[in-house]
VOLUMLO-980117 format. One record per atom (N, C-alpha, C, O): residue number from 1; atom name; x, y, z. Coordinates in pm, whole numbers. Layout:
REM residues N
     n   atom     east    north       up
   NUM     CA        X        Y        Z
...
END
This chain:
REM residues 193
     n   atom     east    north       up
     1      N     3614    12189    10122
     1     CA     3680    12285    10037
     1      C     3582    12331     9930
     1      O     3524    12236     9878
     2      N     3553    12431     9892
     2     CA     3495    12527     9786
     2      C     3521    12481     9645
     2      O     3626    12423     9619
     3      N     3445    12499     9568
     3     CA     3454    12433     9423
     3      C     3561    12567     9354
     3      O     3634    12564     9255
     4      N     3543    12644     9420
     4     CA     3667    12752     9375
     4      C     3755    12753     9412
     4      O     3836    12822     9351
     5      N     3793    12696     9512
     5     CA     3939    12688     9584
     5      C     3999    12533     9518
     5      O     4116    12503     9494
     6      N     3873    12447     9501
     6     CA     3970    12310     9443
     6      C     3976    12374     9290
     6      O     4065    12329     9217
     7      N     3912    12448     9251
     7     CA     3977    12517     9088
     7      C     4091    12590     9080
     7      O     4162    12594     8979
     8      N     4122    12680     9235
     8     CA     4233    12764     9209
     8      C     4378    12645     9229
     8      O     4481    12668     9165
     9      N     4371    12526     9319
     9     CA     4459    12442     9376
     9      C     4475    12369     9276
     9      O     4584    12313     9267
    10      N     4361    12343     9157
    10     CA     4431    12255     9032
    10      C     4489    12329     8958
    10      O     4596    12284     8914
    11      N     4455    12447     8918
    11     CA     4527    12537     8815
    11      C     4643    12539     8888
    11      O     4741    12530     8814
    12      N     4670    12549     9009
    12     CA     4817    12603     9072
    12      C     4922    12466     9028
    12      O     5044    12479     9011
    13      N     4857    12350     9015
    13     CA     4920    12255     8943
    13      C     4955    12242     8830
    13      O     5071    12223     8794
    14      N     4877    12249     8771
    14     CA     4882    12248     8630
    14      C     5005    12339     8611
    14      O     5104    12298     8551
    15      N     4999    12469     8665
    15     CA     5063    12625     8625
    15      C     5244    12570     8640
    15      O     5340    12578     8564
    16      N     5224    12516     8769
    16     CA     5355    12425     8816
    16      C     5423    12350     8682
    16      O     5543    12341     8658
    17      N     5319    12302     8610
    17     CA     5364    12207     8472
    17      C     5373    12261     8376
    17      O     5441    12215     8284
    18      N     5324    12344     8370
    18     CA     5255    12406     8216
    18      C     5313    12538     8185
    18      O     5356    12565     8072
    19      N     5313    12636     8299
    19     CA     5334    12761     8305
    19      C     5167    12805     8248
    19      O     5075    12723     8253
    20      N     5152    12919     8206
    20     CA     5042    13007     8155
    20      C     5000    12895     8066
    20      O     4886    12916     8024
    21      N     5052    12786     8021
    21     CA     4981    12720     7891
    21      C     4893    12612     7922
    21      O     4846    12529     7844
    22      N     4874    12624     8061
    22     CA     4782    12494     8069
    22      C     4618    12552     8034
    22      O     4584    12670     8045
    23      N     4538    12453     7993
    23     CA     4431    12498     7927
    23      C     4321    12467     8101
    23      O     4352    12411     8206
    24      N     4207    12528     8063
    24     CA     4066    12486     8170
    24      C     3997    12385     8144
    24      O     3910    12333     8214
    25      N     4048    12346     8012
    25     CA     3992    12168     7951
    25      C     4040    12052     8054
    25      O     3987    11946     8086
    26      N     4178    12123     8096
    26     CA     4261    11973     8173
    26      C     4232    12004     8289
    26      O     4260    11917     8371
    27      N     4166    12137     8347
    27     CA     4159    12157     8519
    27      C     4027    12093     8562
    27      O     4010    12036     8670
    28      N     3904    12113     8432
    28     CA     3772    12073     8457
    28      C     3788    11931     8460
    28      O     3720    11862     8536
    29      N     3885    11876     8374
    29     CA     3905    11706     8355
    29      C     3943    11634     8471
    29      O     3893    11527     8507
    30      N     4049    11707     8540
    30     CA     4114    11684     8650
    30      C     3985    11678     8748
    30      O     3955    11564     8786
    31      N     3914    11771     8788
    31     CA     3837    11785     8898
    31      C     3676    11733     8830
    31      O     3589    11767     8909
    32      N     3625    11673     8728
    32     CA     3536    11604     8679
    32      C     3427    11681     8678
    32      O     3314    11646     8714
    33      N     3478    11846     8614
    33     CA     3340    11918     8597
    33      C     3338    12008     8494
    33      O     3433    12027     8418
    34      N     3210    12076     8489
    34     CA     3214    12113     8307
    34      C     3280    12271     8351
    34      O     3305    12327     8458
    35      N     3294    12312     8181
    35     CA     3365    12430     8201
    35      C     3302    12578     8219
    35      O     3350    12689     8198
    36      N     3177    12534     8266
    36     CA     3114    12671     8322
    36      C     3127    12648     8473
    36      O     3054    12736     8519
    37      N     3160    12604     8541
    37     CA     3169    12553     8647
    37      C     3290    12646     8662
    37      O     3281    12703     8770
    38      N     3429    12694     8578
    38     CA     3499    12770     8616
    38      C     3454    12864     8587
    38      O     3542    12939     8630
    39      N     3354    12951     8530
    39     CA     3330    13111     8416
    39      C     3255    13114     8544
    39      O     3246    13233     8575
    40      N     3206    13053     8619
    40     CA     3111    13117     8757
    40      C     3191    13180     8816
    40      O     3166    13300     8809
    41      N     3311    13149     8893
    41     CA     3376    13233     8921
    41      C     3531    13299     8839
    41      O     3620    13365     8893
    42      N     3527    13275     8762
    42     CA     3637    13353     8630
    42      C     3580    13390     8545
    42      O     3500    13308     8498
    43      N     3584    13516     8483
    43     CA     3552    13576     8357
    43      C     3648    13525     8213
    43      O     3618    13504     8095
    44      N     3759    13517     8279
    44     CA     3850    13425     8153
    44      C     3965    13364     8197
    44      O     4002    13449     8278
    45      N     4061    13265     8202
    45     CA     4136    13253     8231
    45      C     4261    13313     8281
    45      O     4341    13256     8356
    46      N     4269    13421     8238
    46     CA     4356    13551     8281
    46      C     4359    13560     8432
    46      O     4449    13576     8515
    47      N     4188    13539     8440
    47     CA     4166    13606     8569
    47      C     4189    13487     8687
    47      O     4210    13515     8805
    48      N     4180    13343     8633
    48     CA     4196    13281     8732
    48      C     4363    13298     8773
    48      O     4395    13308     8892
    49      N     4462    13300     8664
    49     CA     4563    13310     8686
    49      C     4595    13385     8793
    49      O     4649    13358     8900
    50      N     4538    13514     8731
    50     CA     4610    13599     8864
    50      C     4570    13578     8999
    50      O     4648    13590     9093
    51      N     4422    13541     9014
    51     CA     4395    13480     9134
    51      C     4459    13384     9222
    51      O     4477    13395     9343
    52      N     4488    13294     9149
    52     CA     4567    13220     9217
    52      C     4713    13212     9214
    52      O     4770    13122     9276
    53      N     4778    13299     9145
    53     CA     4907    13306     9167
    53      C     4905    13456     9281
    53      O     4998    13452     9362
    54      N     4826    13565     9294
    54     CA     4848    13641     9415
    54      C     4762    13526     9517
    54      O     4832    13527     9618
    55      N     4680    13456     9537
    55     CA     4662    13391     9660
    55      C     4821    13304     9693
    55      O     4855    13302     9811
    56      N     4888    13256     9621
    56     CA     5003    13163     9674
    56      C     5152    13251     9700
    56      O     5265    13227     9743
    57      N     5070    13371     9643
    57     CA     5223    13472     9694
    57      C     5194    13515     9847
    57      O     5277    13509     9937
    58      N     5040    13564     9860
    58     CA     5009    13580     9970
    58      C     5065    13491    10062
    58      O     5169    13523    10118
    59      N     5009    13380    10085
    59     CA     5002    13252    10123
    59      C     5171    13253    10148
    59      O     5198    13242    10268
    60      N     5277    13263    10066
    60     CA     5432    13228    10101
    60      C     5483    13371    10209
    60      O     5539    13361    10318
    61      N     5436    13515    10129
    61     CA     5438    13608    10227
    61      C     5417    13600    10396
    61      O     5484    13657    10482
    62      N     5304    13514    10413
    62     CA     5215    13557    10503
    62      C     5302    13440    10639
    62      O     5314    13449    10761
    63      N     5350    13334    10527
    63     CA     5400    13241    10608
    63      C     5539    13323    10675
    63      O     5583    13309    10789
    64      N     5578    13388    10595
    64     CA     5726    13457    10630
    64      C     5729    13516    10750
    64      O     5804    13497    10846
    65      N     5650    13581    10736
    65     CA     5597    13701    10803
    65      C     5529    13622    10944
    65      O     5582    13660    11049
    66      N     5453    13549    10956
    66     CA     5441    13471    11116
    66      C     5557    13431    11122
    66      O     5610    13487    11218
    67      N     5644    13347    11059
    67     CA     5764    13305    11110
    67      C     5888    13395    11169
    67      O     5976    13354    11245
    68      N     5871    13576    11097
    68     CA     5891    13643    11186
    68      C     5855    13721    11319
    68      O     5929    13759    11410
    69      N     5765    13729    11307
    69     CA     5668    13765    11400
    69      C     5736    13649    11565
    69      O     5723    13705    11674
    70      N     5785    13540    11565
    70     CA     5850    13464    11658
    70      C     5954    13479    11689
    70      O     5994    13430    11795
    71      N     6038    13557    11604
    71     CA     6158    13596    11661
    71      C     6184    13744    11681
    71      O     6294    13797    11665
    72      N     6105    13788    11708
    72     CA     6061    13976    11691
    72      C     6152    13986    11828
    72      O     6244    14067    11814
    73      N     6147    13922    11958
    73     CA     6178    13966    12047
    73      C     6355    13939    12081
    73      O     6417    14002    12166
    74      N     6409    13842    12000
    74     CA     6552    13807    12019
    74      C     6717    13927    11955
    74      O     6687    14027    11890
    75      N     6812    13909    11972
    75     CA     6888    14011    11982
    75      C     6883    14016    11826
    75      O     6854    13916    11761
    76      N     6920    14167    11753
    76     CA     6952    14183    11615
    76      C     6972    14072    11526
    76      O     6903    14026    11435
    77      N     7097    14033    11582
    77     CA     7218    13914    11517
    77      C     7132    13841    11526
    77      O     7052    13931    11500
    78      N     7047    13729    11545
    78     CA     6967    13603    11608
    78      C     6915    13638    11504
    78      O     6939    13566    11407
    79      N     6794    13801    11476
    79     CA     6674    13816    11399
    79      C     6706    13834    11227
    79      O     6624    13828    11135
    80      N     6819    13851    11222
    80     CA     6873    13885    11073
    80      C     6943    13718    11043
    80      O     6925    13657    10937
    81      N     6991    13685    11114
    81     CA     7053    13504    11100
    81      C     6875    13437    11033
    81      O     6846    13402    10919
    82      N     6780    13440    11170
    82     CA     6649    13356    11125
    82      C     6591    13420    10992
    82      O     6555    13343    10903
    83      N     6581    13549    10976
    83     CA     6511    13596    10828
    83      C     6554    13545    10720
    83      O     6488    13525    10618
    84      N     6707    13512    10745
    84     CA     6743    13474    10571
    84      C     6681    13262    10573
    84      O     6615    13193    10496
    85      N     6754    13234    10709
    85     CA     6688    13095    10744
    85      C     6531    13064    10691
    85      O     6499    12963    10628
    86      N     6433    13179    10732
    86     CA     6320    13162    10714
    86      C     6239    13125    10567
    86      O     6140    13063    10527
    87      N     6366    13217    10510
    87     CA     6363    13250    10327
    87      C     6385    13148    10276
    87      O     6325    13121    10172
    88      N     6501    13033    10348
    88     CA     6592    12944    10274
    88      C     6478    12824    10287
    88      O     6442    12758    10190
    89      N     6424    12805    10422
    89     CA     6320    12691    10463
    89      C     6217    12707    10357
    89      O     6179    12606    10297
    90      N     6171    12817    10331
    90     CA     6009    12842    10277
    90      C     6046    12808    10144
    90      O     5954    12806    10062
    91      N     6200    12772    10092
    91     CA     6202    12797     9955
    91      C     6268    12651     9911
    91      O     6313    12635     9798
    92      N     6268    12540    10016
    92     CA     6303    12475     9974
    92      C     6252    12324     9961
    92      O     6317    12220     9961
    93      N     6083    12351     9948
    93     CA     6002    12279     9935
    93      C     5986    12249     9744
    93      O     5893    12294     9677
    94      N     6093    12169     9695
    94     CA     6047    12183     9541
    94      C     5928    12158     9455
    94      O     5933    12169     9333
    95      N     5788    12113     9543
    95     CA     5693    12092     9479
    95      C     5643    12257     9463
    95      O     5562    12291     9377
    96      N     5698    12340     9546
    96     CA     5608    12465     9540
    96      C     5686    12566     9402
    96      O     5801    12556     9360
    97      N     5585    12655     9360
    97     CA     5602    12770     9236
    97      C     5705    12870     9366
    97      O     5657    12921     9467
    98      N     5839    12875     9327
    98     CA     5892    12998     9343
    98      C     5805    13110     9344
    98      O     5713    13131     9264
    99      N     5839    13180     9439
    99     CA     5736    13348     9410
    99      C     5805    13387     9306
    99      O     5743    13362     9203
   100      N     5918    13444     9285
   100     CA     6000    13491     9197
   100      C     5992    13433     9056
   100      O     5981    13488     8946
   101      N     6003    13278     9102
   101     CA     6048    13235     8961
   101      C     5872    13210     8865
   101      O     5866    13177     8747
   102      N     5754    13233     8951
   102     CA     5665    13215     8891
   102      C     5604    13306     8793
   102      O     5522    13279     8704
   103      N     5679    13461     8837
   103     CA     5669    13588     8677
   103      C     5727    13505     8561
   103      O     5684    13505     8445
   104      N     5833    13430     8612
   104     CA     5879    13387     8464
   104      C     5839    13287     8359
   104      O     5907    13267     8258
   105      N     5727    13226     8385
   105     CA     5629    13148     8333
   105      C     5514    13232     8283
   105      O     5414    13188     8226
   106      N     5537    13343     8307
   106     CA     5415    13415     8254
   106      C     5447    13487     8129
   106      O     5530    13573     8159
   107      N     5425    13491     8018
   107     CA     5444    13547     7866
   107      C     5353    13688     7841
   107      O     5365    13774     7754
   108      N     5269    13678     7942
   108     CA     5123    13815     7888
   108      C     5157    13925     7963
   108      O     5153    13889     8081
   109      N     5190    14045     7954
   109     CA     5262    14141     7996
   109      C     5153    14211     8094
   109      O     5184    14264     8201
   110      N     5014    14204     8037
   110     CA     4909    14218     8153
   110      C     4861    14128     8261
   110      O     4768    14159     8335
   111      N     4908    14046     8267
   111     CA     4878    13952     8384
   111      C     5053    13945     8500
   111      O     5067    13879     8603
   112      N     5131    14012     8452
   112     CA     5261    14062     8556
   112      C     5241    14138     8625
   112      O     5264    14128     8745
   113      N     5184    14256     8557
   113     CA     5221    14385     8656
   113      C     5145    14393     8803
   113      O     5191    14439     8908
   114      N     5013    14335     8780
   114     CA     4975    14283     8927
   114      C     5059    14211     9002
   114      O     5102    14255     9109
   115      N     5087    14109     8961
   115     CA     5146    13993     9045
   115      C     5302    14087     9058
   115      O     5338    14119     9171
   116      N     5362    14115     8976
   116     CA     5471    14200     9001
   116      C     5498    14337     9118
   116      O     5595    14381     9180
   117      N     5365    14367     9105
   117     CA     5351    14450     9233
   117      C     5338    14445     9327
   117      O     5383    14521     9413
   118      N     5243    14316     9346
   118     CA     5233    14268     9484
   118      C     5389    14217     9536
   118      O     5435    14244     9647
   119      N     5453    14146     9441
   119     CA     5572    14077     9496
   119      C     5682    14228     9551
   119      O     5737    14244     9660
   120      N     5684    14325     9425
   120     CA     5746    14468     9485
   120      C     5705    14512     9612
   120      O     5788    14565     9686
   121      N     5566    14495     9655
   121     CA     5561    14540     9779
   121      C     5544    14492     9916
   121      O     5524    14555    10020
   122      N     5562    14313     9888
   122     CA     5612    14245     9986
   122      C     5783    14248    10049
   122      O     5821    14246    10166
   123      N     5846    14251     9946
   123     CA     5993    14278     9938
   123      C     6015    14374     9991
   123      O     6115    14367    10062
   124      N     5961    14476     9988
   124     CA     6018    14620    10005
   124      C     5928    14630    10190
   124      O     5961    14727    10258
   125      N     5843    14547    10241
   125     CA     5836    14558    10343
   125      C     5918    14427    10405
   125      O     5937    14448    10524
   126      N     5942    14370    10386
   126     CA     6090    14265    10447
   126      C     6190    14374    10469
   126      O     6238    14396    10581
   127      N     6222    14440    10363
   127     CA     6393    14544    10306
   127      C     6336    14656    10474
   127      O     6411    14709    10556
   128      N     6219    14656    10473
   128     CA     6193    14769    10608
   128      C     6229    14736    10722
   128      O     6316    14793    10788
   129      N     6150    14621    10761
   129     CA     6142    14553    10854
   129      C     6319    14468    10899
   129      O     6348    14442    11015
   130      N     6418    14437    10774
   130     CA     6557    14383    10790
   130      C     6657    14573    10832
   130      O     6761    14598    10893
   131      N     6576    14641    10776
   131     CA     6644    14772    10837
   131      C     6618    14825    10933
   131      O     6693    14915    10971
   132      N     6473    14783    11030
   132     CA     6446    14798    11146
   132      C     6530    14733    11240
   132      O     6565    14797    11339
   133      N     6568    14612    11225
   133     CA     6645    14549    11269
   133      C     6800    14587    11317
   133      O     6864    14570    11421
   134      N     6832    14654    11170
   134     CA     6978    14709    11192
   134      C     6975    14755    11263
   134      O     7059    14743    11353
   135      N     6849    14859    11267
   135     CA     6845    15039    11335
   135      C     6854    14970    11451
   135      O     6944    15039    11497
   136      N     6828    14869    11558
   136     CA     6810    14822    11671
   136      C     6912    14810    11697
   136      O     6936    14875    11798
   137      N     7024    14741    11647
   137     CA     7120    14674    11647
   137      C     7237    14805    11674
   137      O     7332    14798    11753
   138      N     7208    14902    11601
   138     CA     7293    15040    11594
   138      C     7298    15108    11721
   138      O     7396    15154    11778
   139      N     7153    15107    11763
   139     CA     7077    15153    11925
   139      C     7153    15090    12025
   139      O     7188    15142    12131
   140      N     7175    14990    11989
   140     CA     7221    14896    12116
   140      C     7421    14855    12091
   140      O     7496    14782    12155
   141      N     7437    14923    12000
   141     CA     7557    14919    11979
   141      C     7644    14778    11939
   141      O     7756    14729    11951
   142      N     7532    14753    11892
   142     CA     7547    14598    11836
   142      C     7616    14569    11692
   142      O     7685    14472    11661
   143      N     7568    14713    11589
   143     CA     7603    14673    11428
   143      C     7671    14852    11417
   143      O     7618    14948    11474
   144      N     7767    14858    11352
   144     CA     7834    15008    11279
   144      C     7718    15048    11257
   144      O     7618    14981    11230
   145      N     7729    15153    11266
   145     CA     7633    15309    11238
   145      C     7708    15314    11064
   145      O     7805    15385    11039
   146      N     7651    15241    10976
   146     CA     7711    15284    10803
   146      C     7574    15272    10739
   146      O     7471    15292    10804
   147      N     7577    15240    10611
   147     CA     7485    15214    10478
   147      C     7405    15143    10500
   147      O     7434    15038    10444
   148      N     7253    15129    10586
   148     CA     7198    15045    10623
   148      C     7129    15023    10449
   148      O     7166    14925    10384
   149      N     7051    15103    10401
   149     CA     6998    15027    10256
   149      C     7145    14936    10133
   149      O     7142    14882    10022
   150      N     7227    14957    10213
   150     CA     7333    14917    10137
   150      C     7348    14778    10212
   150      O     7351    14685    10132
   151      N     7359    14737    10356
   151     CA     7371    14631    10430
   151      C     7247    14543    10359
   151      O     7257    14429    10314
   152      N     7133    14623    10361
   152     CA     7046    14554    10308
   152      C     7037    14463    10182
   152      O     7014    14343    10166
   153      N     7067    14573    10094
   153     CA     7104    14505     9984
   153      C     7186    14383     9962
   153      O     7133    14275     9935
   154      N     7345    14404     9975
   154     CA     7417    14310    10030
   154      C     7326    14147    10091
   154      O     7312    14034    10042
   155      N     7279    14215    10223
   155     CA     7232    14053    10240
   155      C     7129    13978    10137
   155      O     7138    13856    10122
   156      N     7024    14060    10061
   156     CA     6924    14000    10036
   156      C     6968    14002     9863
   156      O     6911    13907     9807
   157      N     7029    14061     9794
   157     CA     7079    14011     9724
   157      C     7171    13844     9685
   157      O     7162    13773     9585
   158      N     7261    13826     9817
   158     CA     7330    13698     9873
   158      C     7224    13583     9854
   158      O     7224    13483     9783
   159      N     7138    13634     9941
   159     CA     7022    13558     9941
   159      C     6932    13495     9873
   159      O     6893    13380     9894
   160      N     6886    13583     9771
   160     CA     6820    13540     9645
   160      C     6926    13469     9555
   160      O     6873    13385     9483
   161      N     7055    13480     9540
   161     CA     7149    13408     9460
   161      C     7149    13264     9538
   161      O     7166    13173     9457
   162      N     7133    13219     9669
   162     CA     7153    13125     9733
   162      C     7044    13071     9688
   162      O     7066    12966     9628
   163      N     6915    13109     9693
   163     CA     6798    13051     9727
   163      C     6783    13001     9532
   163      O     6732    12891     9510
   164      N     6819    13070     9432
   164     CA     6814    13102     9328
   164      C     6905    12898     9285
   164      O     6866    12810     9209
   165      N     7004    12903     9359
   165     CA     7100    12780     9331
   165      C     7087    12685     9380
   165      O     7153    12587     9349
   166      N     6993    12684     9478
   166     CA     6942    12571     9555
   166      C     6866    12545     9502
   166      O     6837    12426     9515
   167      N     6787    12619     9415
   167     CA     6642    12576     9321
   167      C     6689    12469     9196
   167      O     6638    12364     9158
   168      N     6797    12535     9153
   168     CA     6901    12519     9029
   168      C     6930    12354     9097
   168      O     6848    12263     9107
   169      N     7037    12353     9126
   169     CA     7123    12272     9175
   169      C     7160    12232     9311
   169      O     7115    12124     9349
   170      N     7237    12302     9394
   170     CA     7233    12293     9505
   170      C     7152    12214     9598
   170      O     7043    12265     9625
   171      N     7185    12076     9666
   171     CA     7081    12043     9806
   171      C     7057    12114     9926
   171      O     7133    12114    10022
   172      N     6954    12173     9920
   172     CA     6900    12240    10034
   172      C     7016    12242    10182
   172      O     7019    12340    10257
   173      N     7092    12133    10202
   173     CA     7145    12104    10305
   173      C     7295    12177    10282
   173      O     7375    12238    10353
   174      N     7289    12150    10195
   174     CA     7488    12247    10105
   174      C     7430    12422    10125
   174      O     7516    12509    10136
   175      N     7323    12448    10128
   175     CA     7266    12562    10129
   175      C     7264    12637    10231
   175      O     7297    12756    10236
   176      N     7219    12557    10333
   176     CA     7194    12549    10483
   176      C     7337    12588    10512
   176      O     7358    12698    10563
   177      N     7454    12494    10479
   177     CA     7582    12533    10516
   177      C     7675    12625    10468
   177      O     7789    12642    10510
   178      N     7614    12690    10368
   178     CA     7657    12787    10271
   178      C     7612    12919    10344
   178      O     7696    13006    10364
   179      N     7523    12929    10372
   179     CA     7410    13036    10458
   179      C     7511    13119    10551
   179      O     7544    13237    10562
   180      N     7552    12965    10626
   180     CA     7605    13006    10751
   180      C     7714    13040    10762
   180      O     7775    13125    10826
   181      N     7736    12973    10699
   181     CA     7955    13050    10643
   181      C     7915    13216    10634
   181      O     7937    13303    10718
   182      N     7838    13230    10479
   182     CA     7804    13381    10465
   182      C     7761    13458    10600
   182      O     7828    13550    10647
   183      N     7629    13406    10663
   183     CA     7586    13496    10781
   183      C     7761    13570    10885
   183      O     7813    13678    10912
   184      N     7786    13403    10908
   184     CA     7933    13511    10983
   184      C     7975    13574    10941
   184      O     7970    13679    11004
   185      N     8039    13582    10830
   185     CA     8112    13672    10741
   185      C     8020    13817    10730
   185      O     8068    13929    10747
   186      N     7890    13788    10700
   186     CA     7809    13949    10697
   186      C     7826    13993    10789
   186      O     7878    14104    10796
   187      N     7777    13900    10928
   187     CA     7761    13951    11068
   187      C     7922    14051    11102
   187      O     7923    14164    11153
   188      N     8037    13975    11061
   188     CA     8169    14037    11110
   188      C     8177    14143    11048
   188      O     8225    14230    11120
   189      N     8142    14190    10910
   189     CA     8081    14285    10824
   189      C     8044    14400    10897
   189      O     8118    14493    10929
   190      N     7913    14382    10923
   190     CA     7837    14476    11018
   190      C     7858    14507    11170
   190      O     7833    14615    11223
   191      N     7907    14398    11231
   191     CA     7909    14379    11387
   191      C     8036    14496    11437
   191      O     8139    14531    11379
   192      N     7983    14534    11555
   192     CA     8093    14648    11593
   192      C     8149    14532    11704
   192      O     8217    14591    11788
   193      N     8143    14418    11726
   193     CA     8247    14337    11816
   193      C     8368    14215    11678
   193      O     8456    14142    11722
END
């Protein structure tokens, strides 16, 4: 591993503890090296931040996204059931920084709007890709011909409140069974059977 990648993987710890307040005193301490050792590759701390909080958004994105990529070929209903599944699995590892909830550890209004954008335009290609889906589903006479950005909404709104309470409170497993109650209920929602 790279002396920059074990710098971005301790800060991602620290960040986990600390939020924005952890210092490069405790990352160099942690990994037993001086603090030019980070300015080689960071100009200031700012910058490692954002580095490594868009590498771990990437990184949760990217996982999503192969995990859809496996169910690309199964009926509508199946591919909209696994997407929210996929969301609920990836999110219910509690050692990891929420994508979402990790803007909210951040206080510096210039170190968001990156990371904020990237997360806007991961979302908004899921919101495409869950409306491609419908549109299939419509084709095949599978889901009502209605409000697909509205279906959308609906589910992934649900979703983030689920995923949001499982973080909170909720055991992952009450979640799991919560999911599925909702999915039928959406599915009977949308489904023209």
């Amino acid at each position: 591993m790279s002396s920059k990648q074990r710098i971005l993987d301790e800060a991602y710890l620290l960040f986990a503890e600390y939020g924005e307040h952890f210092s490069l005193s405790q990352v160099t301490k942690k990994l037993g090296i001086k603090k030019q050792s980070i300015y080689n590759y960071f100009v200031k701390k700012d910058d490692l931040i954002v580095e490594m909080l868009t590498t771990r958004i990437n990184q949760y994105y990217e996982e999503i996204n192969q995990s859809l990529e496996t169910i690309a070929t199964c009926t509508p209903k199946e591919q909209l059931y696994q997407m929210g599944l996929f969301f609920i699995n990836s999110n219910a590892d509690i050692t990891r920084i929420k994508v979402r909830h990790c803007l909210s550890m951040i206080q510096h209004t210039e170190l968001l709007r990156p990371l904020r954008d990237n997360i806007e335009q991961q979302t908004m290609k899921h919101e495409h890709r869950f409306i491609d889906i419908l549109k299939k589903g419509i084709e095949n006479e599978e889901i009502i011909d209605g409000d697909l950005k509205f279906f959308c909404c609906f589910y992934f709104t649900f979703l983030r409140g689920l995923i949001d309470g499982a973080i909170m409170s909720t055991p992952y497993e009450s979640s799991k069974v919560f999911y599925d109650k909702f999915f039928e209920e959406y599915w009977s929602m949308i489904s023209t059977k």
